[in-house]
gemmi code that builds the backbone of each chain (N, CA, C; Angstrom):
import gemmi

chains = {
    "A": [
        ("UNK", (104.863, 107.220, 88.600), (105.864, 107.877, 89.436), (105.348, 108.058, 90.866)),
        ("UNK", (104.206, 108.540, 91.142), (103.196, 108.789, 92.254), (103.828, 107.604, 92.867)),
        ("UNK", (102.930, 106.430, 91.990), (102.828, 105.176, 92.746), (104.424, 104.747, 93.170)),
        ("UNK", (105.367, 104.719, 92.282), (106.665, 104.577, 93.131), (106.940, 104.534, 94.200)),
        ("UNK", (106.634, 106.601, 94.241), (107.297, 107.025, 95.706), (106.557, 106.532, 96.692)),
        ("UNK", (104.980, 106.433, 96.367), (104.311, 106.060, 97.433), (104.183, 104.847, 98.251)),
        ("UNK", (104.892, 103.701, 97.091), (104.951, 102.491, 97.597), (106.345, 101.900, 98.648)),
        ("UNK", (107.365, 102.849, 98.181), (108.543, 102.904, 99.293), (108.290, 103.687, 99.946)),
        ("UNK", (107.620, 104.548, 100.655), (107.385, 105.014, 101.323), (106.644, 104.740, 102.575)),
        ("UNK", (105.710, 104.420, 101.988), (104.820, 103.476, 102.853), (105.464, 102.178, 103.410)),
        ("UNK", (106.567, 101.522, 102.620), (107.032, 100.319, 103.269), (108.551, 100.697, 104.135)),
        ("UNK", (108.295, 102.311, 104.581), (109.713, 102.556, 104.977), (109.295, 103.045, 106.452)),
        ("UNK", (108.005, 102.913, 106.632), (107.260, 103.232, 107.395), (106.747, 103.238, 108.539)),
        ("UNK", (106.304, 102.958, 110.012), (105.558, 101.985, 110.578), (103.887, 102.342, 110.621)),
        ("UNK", (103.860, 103.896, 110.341), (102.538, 104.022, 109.484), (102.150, 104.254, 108.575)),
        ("UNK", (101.987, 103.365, 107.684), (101.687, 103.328, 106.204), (99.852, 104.055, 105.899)),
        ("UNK", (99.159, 104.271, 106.634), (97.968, 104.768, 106.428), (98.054, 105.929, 106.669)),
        ("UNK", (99.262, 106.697, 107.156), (99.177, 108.526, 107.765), (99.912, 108.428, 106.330)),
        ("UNK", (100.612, 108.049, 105.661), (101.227, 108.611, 104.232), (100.489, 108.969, 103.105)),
        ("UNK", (100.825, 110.383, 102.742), (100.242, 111.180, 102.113), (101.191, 111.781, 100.727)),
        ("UNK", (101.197, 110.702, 99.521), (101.742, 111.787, 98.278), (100.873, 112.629, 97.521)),
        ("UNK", (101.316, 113.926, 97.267), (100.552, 114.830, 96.393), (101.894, 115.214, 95.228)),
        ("UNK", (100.903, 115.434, 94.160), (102.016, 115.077, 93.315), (101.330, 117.010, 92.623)),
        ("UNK", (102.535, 117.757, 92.491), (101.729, 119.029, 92.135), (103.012, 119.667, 91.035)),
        ("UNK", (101.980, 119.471, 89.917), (102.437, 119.996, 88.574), (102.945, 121.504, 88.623)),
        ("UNK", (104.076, 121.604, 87.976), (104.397, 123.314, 87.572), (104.827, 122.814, 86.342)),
        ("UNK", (104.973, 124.344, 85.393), (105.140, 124.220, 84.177), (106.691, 123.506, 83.631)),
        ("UNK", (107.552, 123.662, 84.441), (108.645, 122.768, 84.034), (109.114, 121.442, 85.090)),
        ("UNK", (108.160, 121.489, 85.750), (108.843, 120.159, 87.168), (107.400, 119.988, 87.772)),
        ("UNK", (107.772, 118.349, 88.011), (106.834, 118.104, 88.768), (107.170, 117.956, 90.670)),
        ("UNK", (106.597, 118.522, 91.574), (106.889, 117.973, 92.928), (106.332, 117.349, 93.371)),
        ("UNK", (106.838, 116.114, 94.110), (106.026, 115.247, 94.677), (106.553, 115.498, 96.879)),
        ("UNK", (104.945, 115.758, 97.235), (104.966, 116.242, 98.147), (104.656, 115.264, 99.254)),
        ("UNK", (105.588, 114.602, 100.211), (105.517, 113.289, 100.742), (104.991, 114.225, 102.168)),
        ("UNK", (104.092, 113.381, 103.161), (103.422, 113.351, 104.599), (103.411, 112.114, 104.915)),
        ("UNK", (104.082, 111.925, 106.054), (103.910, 110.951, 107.093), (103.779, 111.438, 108.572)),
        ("UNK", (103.462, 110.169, 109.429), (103.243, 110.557, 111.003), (104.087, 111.236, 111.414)),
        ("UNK", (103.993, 111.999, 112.461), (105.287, 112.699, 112.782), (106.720, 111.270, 113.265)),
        ("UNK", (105.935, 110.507, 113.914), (106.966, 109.569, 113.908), (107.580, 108.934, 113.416)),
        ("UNK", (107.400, 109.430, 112.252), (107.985, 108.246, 110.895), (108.724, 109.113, 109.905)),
        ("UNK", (108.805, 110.511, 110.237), (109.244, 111.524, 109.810), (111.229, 110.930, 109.483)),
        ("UNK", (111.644, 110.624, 110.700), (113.098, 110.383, 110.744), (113.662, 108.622, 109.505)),
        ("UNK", (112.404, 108.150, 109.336), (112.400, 106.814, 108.698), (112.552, 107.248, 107.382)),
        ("UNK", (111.610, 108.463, 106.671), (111.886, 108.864, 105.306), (113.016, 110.381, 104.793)),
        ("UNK", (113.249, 110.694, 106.081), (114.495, 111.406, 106.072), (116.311, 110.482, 106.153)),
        ("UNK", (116.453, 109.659, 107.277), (117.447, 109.358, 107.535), (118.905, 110.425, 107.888)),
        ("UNK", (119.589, 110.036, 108.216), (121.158, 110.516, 108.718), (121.466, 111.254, 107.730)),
        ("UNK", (121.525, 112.340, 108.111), (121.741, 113.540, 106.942), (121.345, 113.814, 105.528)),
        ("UNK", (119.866, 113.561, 105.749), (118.920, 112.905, 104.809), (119.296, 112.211, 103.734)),
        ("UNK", (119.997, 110.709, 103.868), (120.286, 109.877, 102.961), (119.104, 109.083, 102.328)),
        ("UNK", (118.008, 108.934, 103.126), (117.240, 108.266, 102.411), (116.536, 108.688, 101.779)),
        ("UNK", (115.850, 110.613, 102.383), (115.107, 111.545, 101.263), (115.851, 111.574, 100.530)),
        ("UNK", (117.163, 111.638, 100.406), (118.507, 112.153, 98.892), (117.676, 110.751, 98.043)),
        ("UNK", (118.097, 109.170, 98.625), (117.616, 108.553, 97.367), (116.475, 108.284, 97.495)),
        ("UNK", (115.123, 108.790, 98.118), (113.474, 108.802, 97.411), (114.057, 109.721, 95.906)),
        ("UNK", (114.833, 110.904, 95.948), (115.172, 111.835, 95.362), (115.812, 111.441, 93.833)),
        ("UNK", (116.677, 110.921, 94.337), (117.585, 110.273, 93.077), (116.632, 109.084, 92.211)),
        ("UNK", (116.097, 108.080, 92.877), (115.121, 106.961, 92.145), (113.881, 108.085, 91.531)),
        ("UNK", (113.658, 109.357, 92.005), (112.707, 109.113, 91.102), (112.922, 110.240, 90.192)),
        ("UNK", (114.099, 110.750, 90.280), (115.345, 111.296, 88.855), (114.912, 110.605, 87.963)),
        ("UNK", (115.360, 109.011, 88.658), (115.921, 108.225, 87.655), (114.657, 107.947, 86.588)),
        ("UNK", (113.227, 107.557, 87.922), (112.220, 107.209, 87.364), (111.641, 108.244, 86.006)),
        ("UNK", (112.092, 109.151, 86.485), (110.967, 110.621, 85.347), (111.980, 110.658, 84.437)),
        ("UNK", (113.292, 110.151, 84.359), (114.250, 110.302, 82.744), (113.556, 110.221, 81.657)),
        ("UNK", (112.603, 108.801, 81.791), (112.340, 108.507, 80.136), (111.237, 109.573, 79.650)),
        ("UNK", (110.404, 110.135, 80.870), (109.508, 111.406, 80.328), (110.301, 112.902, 80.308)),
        ("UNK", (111.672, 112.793, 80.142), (111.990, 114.225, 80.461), (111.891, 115.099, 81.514)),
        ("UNK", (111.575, 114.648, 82.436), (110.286, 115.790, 82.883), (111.782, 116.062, 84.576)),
        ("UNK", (111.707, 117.294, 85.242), (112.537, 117.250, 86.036), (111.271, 117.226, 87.352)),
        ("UNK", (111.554, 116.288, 88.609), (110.896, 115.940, 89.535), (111.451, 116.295, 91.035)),
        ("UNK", (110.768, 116.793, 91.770), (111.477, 116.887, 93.406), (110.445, 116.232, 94.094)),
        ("UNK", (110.996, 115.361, 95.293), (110.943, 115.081, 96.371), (110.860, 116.135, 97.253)),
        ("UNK", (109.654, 116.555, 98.210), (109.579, 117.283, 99.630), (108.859, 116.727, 100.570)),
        ("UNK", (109.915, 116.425, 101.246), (109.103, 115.642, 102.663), (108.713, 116.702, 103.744)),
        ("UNK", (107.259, 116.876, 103.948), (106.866, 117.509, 104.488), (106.592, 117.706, 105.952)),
        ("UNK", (107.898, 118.459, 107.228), (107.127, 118.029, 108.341), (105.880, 119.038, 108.842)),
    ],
    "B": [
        ("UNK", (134.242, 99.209, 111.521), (134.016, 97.497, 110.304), (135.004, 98.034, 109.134)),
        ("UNK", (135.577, 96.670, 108.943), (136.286, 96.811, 107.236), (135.643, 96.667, 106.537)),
        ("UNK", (135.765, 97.049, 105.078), (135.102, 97.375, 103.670), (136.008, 95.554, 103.101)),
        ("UNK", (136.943, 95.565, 103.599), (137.267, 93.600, 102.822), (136.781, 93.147, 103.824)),
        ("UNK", (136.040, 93.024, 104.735), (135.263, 92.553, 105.591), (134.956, 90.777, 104.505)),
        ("UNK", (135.135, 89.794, 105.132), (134.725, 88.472, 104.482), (133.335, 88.097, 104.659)),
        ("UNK", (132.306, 87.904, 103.386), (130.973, 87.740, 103.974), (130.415, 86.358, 103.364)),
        ("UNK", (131.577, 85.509, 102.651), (131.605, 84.559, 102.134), (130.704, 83.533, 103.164)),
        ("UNK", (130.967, 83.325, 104.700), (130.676, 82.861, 105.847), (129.472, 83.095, 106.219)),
        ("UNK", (128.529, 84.218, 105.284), (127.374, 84.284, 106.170), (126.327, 83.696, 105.269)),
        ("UNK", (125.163, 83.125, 106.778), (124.474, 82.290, 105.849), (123.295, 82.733, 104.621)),
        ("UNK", (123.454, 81.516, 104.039), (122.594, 82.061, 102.528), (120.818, 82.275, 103.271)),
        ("UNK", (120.536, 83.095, 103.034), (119.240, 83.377, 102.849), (117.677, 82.263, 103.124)),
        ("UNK", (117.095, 81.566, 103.600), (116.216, 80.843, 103.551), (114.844, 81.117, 102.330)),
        ("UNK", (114.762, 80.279, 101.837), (113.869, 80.126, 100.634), (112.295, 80.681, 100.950)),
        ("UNK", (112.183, 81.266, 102.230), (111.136, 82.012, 102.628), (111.599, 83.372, 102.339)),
        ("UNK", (112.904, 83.492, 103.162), (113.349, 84.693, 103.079), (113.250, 85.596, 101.571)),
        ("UNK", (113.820, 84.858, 100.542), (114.220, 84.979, 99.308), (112.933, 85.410, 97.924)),
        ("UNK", (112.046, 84.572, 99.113), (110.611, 85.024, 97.769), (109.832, 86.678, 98.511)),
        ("UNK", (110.505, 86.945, 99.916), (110.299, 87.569, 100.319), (110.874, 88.591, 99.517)),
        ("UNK", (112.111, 88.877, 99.973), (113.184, 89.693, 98.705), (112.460, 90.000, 97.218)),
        ("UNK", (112.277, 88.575, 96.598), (111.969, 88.929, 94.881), (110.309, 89.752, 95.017)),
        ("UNK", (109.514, 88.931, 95.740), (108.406, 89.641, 95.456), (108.591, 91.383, 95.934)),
        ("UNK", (109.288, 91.578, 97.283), (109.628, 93.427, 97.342), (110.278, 93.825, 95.594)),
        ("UNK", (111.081, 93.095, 95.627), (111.483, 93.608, 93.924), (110.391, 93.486, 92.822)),
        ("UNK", (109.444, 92.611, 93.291), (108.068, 92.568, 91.813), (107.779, 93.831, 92.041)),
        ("UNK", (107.405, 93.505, 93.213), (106.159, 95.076, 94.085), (106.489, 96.083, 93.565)),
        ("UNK", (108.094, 96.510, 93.612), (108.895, 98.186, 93.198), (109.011, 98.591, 91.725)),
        ("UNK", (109.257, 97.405, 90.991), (109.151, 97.062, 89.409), (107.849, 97.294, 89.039)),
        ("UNK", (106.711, 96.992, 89.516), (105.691, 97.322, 89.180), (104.916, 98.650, 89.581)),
        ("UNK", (105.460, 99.055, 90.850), (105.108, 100.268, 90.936), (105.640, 101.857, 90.061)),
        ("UNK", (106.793, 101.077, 89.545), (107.703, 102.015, 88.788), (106.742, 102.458, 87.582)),
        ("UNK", (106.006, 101.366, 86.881), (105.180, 101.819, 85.764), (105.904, 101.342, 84.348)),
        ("UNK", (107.119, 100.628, 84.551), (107.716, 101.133, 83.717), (108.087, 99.206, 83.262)),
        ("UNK", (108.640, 99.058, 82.124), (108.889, 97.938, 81.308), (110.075, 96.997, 82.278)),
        ("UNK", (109.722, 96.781, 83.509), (111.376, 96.411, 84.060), (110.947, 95.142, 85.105)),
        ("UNK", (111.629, 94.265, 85.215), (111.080, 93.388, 86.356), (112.345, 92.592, 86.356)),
        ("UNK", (112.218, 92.213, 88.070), (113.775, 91.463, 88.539), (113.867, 90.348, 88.424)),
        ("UNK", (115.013, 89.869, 87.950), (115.729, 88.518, 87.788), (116.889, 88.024, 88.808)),
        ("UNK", (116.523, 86.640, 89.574), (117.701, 86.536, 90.508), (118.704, 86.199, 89.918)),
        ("UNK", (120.156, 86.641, 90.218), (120.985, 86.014, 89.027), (121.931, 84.758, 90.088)),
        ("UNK", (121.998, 85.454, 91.137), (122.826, 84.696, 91.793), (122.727, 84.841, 93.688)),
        ("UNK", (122.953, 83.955, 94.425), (122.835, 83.852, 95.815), (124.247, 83.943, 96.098)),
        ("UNK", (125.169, 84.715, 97.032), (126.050, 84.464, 97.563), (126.847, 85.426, 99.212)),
        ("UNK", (126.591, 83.961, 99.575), (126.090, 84.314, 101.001), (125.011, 84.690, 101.712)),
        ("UNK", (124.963, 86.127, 102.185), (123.448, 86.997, 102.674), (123.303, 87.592, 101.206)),
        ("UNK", (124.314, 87.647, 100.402), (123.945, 88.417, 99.304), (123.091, 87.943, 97.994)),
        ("UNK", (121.755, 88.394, 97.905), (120.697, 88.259, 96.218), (121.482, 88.854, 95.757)),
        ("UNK", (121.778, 88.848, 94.773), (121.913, 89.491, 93.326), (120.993, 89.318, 92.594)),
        ("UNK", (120.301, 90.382, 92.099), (119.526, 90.416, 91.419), (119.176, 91.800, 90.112)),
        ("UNK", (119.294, 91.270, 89.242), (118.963, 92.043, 88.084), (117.794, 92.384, 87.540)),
        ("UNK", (117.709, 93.906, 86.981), (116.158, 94.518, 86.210), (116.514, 94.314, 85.195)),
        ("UNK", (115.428, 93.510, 84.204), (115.567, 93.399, 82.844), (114.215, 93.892, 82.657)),
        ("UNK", (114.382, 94.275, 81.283), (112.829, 94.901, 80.533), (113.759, 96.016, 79.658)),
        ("UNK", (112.532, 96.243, 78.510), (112.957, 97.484, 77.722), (113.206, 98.829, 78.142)),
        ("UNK", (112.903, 98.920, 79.384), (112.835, 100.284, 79.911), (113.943, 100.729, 81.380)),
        ("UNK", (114.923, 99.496, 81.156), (115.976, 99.378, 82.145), (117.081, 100.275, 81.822)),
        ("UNK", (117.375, 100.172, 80.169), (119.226, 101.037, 80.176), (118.258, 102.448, 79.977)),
        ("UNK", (117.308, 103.203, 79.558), (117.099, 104.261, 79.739), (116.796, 105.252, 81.118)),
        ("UNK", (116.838, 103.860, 82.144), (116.439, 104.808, 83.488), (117.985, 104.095, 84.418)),
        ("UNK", (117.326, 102.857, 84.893), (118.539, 102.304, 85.892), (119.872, 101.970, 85.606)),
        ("UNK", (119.878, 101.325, 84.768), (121.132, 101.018, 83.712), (122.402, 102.384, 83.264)),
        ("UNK", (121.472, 103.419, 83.229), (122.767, 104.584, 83.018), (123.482, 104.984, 84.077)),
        ("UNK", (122.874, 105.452, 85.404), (123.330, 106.041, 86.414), (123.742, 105.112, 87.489)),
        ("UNK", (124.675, 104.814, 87.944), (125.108, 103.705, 88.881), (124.631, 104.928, 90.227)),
        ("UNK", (124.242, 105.942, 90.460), (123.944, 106.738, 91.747), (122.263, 106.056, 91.701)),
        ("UNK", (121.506, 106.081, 90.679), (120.304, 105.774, 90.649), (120.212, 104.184, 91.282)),
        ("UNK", (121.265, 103.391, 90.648), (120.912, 102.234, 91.226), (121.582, 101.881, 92.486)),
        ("UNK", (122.050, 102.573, 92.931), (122.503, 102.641, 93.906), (121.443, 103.196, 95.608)),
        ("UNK", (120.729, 104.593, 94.521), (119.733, 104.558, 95.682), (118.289, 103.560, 95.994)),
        ("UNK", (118.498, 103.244, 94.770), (117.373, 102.087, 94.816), (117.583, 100.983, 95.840)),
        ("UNK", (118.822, 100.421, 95.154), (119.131, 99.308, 96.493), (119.166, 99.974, 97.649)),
        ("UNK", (119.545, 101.125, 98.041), (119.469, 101.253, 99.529), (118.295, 101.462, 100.263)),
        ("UNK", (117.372, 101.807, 99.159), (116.327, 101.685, 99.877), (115.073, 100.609, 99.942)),
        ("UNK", (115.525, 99.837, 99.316), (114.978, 98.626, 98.872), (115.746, 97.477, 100.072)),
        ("UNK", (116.862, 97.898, 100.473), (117.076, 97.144, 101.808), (117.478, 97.362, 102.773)),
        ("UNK", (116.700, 98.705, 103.033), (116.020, 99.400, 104.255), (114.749, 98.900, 104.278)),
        ("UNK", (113.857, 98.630, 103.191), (112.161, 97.800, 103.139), (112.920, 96.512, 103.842)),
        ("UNK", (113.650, 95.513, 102.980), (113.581, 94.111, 103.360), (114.024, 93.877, 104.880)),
        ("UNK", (114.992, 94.908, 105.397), (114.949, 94.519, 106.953), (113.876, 94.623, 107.676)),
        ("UNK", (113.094, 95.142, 107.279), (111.357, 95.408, 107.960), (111.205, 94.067, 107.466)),
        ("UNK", (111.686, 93.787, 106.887), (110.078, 92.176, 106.347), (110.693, 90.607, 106.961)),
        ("UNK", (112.104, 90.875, 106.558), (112.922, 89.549, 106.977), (113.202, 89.693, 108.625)),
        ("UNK", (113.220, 88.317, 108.926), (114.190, 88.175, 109.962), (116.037, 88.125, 110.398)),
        ("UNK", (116.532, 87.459, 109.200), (117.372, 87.403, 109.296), (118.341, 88.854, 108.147)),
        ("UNK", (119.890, 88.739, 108.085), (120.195, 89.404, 107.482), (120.490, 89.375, 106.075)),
        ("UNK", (119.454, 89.790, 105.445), (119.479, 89.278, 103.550), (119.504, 90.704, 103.235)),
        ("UNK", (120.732, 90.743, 102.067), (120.658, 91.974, 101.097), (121.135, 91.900, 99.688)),
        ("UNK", (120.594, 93.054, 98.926), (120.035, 92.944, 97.763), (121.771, 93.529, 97.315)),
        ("UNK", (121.993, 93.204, 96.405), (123.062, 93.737, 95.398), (121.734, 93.989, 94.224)),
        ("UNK", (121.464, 95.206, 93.317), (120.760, 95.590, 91.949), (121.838, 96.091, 91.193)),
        ("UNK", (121.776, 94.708, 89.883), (121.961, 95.700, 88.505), (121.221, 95.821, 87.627)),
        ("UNK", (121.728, 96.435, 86.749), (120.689, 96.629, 85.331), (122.299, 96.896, 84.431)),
        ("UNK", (121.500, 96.171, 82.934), (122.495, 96.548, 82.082), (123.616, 96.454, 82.435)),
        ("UNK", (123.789, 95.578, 83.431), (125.353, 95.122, 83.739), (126.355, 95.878, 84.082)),
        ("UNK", (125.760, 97.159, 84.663), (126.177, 97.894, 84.923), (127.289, 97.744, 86.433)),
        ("UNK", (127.430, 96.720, 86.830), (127.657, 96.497, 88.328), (129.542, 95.886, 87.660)),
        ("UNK", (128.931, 94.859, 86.701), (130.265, 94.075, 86.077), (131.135, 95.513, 85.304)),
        ("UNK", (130.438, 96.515, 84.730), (131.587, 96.972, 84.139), (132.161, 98.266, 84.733)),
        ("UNK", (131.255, 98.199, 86.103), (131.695, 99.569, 87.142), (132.861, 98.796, 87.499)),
        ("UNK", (132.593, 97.666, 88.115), (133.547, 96.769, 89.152), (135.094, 96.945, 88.290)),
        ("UNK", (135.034, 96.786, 86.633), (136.123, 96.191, 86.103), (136.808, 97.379, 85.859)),
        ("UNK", (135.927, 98.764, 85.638), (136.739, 100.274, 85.723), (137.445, 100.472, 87.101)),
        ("UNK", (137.216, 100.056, 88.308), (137.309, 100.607, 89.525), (138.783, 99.714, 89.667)),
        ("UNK", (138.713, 98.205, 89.151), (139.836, 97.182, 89.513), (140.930, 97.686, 88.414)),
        ("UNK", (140.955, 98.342, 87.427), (141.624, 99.160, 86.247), (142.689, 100.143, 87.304)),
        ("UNK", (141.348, 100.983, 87.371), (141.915, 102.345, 88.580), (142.691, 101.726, 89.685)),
        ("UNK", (142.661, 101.048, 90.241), (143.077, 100.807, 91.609), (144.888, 100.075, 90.893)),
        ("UNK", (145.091, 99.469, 89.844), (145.759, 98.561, 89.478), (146.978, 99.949, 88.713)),
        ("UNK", (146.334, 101.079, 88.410), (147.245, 102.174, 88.149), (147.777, 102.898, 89.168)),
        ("UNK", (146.630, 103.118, 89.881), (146.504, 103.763, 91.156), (147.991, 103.083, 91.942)),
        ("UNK", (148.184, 101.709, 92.097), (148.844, 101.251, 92.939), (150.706, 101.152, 92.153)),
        ("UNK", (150.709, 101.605, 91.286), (151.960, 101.324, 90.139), (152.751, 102.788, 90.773)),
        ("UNK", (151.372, 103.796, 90.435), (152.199, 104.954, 90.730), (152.601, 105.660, 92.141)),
        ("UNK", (152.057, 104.874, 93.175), (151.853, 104.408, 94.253), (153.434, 104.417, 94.486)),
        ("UNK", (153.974, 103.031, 94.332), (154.981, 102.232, 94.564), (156.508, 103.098, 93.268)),
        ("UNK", (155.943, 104.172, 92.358), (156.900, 104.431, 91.796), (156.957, 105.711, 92.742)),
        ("UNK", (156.343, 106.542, 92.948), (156.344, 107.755, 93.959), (156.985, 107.404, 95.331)),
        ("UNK", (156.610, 106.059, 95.578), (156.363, 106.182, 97.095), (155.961, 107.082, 98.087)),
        ("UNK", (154.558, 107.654, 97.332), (153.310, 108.398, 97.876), (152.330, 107.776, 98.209)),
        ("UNK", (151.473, 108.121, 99.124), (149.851, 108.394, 99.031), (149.361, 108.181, 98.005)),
        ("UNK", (148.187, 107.392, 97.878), (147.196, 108.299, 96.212), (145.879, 107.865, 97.046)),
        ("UNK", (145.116, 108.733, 97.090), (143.609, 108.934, 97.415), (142.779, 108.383, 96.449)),
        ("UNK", (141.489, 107.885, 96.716), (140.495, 108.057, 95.780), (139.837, 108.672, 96.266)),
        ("UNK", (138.491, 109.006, 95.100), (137.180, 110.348, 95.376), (136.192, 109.042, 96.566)),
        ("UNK", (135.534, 110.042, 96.985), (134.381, 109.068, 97.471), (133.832, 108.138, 96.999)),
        ("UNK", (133.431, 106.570, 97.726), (132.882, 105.853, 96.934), (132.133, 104.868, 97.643)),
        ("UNK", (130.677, 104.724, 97.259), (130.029, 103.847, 98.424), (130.557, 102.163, 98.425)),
        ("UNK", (130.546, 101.574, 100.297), (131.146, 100.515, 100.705), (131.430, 99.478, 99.946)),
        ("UNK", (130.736, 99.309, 99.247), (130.906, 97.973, 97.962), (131.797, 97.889, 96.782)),
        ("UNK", (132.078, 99.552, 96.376), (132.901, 99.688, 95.214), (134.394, 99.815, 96.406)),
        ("UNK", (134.213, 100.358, 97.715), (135.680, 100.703, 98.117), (136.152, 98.825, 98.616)),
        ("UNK", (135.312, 98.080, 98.214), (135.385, 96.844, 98.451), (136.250, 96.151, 97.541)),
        ("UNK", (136.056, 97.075, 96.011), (136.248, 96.423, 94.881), (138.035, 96.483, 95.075)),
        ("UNK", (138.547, 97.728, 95.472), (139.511, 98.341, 95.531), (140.255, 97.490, 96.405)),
        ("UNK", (139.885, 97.718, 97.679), (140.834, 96.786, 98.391), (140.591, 95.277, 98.116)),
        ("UNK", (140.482, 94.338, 97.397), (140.304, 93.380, 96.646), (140.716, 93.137, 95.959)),
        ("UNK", (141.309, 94.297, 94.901), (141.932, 94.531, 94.010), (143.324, 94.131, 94.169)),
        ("UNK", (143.638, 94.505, 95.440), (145.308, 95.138, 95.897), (145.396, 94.376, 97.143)),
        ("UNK", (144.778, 93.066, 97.080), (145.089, 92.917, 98.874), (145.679, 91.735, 98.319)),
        ("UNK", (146.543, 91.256, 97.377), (147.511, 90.222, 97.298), (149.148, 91.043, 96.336)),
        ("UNK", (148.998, 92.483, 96.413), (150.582, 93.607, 96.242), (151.100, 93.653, 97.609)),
        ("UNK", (151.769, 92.506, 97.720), (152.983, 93.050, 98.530), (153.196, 94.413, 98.543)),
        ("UNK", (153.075, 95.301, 97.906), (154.248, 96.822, 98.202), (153.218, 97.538, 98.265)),
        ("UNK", (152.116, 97.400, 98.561), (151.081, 98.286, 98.924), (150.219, 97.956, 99.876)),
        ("UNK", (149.023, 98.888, 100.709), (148.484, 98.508, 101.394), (147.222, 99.646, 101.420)),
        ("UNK", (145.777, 99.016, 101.868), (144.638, 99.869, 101.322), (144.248, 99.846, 102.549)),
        ("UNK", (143.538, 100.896, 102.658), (142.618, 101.810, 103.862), (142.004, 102.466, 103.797)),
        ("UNK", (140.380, 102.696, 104.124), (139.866, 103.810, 104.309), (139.733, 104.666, 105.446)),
        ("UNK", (139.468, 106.157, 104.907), (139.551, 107.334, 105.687), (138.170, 108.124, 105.471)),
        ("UNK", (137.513, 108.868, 106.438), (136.743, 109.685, 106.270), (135.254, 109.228, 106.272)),
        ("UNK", (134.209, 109.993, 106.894), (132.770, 109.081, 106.992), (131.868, 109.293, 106.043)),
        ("UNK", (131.118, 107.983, 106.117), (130.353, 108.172, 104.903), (129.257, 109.365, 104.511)),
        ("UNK", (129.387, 109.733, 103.825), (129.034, 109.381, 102.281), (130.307, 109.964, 101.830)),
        ("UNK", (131.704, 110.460, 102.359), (132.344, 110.727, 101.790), (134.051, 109.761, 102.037)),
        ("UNK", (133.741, 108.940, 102.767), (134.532, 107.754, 102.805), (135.411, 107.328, 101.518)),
        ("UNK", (136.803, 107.291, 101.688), (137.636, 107.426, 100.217), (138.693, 106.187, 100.906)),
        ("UNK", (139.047, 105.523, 99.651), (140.144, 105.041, 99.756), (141.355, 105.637, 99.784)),
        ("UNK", (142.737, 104.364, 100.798), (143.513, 105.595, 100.807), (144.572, 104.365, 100.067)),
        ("UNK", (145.334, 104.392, 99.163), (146.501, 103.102, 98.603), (147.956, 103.963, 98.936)),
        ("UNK", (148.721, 103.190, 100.045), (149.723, 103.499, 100.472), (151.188, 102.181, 100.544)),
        ("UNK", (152.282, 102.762, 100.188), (153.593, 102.181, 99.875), (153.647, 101.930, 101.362)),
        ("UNK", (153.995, 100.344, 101.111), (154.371, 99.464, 102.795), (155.899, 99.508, 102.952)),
    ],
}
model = gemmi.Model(1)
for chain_id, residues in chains.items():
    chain = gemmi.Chain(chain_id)
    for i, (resn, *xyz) in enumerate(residues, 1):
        res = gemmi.Residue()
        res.name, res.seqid = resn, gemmi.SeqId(i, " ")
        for name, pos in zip(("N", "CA", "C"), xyz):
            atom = gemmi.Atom()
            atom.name, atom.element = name, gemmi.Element(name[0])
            atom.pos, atom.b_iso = gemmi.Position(*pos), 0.0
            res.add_atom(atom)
        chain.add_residue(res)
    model.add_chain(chain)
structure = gemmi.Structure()
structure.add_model(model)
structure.setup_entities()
């Protein structure tokens, strides 16, 4: 799942080496905590954050078969 | 821009372009972790089509047409970074694309009956550019009707109105 987000992320990017996932367990959800450059901030957000909504939704989709409920936070 | 916009005219993809495309789809399939990897099914126009097959497709991508939906969009938001020209991905899984398309051409085909018996309005709910594609496609050879959309996206609706 990590690797997912981290790999569209990085290719959504123009700095793929400032991207930073932390992936931090709680007892019923996992969050996955996205960092990028400040300039690249608007690349993994988009227009009324359509593109954080689907980092968001793909990785719904991704954590179904483990049950498990997951968030996306893009961190500025 | 129109949603029946004709894209029949644009050109197909270059065979650089295209391994470009499948391998971003190996890359995402494999990063997923999960039993799934893409199949091209078909070229038409700028448009891949391309399908996830594997055992682990109708339990994740295959159910939710919103899931595969955000996938492709962001999967060709990557490929305009990589390509030059304009190539985009249509994703299904589980065939999910053929039997959205054939519910939506259902709806639109009632939609337009009661249309023309009212001689009302009938709205649809929101629906992203490709399915409001399906719609006016549906209905763009009824004489007694006529399709339009209203309202910006993400909440962009069809509108089927008596001519």
């Amino acid at each position: 799942m990590q690797s997912l987000i981290e790999y569209l992320v990085k290719a959504l990017v123009d700095e793929p080496d400032q991207v930073n996932v932390t992936e931090v367990a709680q007892e019923e959800a996992t969050t996955y905590e996205v960092r990028v450059a400040p300039g690249d901030l608007g690349k993994v957000i988009g227009k009324q954050g359509r593109i954080a909504n689907a980092l968001r939704t793909v990785a719904k989709a991704a954590a179904m078969k483990h049950k498990r409920k997951v968030y996306v936070e893009i961190i500025a | 821009m129109s949603d029946a916009q004709d894209r029949e005219g644009a050109q197909t993809p270059s065979p650089e372009d295209q391994r470009i495309a499948m391998q971003l789809m190996e890359e995402v399939c494999a990063a997923t972790g999960q039993r799934v990897r893409p199949v091209l099914r078909a070229v038409q126009g700028n448009y891949l089509h391309i399908e996830l097959v594997g055992e682990d497709v109708r339990a994740t991508w295959g159910r939710m047409g919103q899931a595969l939906d955000a996938l492709q969009l962001l999967c060709n938001l990557i490929l305009a970074r990589r390509v030059t020209t304009d190539v985009r991905l249509v994703l299904d899984a589980n065939n999910y694309r053929e039997r959205r398309a054939e519910v939506l051409t259902q709806r639109a085909l009632e939609l337009a009956r009661e249309v023309k018996e009212r001689q009302e309005e009938a709205e649809l709910e929101p629906l992203p550019p490709h399915e409001r594609r399906i719609i006016h496609t549906a209905l763009i050879n009824d004489p007694e009707v006529r399709t339009y959309s209203e309202g910006e996206e993400p909440d962009r609706r069809v509108i089927i109105s008596p001519r």
